[in-house]
Residue, then its C-alpha position, 0 to 999 in steps of 0.5 A: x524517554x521520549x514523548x512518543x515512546x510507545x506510538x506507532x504511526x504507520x504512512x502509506x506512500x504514494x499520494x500520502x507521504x510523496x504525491x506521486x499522481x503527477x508522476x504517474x499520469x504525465x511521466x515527470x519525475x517522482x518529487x522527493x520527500x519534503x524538508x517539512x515530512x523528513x524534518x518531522x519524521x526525525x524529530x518523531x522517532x527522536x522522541x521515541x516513536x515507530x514509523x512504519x511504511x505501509x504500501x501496495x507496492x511491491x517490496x522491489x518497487x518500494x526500495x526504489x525509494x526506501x533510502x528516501x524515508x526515514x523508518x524504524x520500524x519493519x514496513x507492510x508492503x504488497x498491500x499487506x501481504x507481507x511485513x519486510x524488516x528493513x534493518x535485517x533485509x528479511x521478510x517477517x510475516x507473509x501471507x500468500x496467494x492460493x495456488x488456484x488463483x492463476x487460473x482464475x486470474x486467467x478467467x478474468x483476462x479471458x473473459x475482460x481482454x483489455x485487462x492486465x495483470x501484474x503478479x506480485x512475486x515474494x522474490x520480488x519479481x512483478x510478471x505481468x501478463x497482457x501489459x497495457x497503458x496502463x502498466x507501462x505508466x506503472x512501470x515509470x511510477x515504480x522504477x520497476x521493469x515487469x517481466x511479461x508472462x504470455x498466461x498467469x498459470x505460467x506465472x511462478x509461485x509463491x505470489x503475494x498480490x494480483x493487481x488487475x489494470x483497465x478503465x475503472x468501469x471494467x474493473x468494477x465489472x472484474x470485481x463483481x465477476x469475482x464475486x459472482x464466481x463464488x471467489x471474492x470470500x477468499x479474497x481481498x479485493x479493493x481498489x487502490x486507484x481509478x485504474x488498479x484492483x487489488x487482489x490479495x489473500x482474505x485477511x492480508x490487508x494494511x489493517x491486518x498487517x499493521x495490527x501484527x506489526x504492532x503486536x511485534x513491538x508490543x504497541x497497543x492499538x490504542x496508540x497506533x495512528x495510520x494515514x492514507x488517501x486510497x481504499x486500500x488504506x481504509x482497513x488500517x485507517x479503521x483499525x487505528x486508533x486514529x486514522x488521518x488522510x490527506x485532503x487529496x483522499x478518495x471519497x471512500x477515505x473521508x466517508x470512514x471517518x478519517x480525520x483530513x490533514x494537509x493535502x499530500x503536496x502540503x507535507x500531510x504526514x508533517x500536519x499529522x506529527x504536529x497533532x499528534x505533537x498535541x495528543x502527547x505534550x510529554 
C-alpha cells in the first residue's frame, strides 16, 4: 500500500511538464524532461499513483517523446479525442470527427486563405492542407512531417482533431465564423495557443477523457488532480478535484481557479507531487 493508492494525476505536456515554447518559436531543441519532475514521477507511481499524459498532440507527435515520460497509466491525446494504452499499444476510447467536417473546414480556409489546416488522422498520420509558417514551426516542435492535402475533402477518414493555424486575431474571426454558420454546437473549439484552434467532436475534450479514464480504473474524481497552462486544459482543470497550472499559464488558466505552481521551467509537475505529498501524508 502506498500513499497514492488510488489518485490519478493527469499532465499536460507542452509547457507544463516540458517547456516547449522555445523550441517552437526559435527552432532549439526540445529540452528533456527534468531530474526534479522524472525523480517525482517515480517516486508518486512508487507509492501507488496513476499518472497520466493528457495532450493535444497527436498520438504519433507525442511518441516522439513518450520513452522520455514515466506514465502508468493510458493517456489522452488529440486533445481528448482519444485515450491511447501505452503498455498494450492500443487505442481505448476514441471520439471522432463528423464526415461533414471536411467541407466545412474548407469553408473556413476559403473564406481565411492565410489559415492552415492540420487533420488529425486515427492512424496517425497528420495531413495538413494550405501549411504556413506557422505548421512548419509545428513541424519542429513535433518531430512529425505533415503530409500535405491540396483541399480537407480529399483528407481520409476517420479524423480525431482539426487544428487551424494563423495570427491569432484571424482565428478569433475563424471561431466566430463557426459559430455564426450554426456549427460551433457540434464542435469543441478552443484554443491551445496564440496561434492554434482546436476543433474536435462536442464532448471530446481533456475533461471528458480524463473522466473515462478515470472511470477505467475505478478512481473516483474526487482524487483525480490535472495540471495544464493552455485553455485546452481548462476543461480538465475544472473537472479535477484540484487543477494545478504552471506560473507560465495563459490568463484564462489562472482566471478558472487552478492553483499556480512553479513555472513549467522550474520542474512545475515536481511542485504539484510535493503538495500533493501534503494532501496525503499516508
Amino acid at each position: 500500500m502506498g500513499k497514492f493508492d488510488g489518485v490519478l494525476l493527469a499532465s499536460d505536456f507542452d509547457n507544463t511538464l516540458i517547456y516547449t515554447e522555445e523550441a517552437l518559436r526559435s527552432g532549439v531543441p526540445v529540452p528533456p524532461l527534468s531530474t526534479e519532475n522524472r525523480e517525482a514521477l517515480e517516486w508518486f507511481m512508487a507509492e501507488g499513483g496513476h499518472f497520466s499524459i493528457a495532450t493535444g498532440r497527436a498520438l504519433a507527435a507525442f511518441m516522439k517523446y513518450a520513452d522520455q515520460v514515466p506514465m502508468n497509466a493510458p493517456g489522452v491525446v488529440c486533445n481528448g479525442a482519444a485515450l491511447y494504452d501505452f503498455a498494450k499499444g492500443e487505442y481505448l476510447e476514441m471520439a471522432m470527427l463528423d464526415g461533414c467536417v471536411r467541407e466545412r473546414g474548407q469553408t473556413v480556409l476559403e473564406k481565411f486563405p492565410t489559415a492552415a489546416v492540420e487533420a488529425y488522422h486515427i492512424d496517425n498520420v497528420i495531413h495538413a492542407v494550405h501549411p504556413n509558417a506557422i505548421t512548419r514551426q509545428h513541424e519542429h516542435l513535433t518531430k512529425v512531417a505533415v503530409e500535405e492535402k491540396p483541399s480537407l475533402p480529399e483528407v481520409p477518414l476517420p479524423l480525431g482533431k482539426l487544428l487551424f493555424e494563423a495570427d491569432h486575431a484571424v482565428l478569433e474571426e475563424i471561431k466566430a465564423f463557426l459559430t455564426e454558420q450554426g456549427w460551433g454546437g457540434d464542435y469543441e473549439l478552443i484554443f491551445s495557443g496564440q496561434s492554434l484552434l482546436e476543433l474536435t467532436a462536442r464532448g471530446a475534450n481533456k475533461g471528458g477523457m480524463v473522466r473515462r479514464l478515470a472511470a477505467r480504473l475505478g478512481i473516483s474524481m474526487e482524487h483525480v488532480y490535472c495540471v495544464g497552462d493552455e485553455a485546452n486544459d481548462i476543461p480538465m482543470l475544472t473537472a479535477a478535484a484540484e487543477g494545478f497550472a504552471p506560473a507560465n499559464c495563459v490568463e484564462a488558466v489562472r482566471k478558472c481557479g487552478a492553483t499556480i505552481v512553479a513555472d513549467a521551467r522550474e520542474s512545475a509537475l515536481a511542485d504539484v507531487i510535493r503538495r500533493l505529498g501534503e494532501k496525503y501524508p499516508g
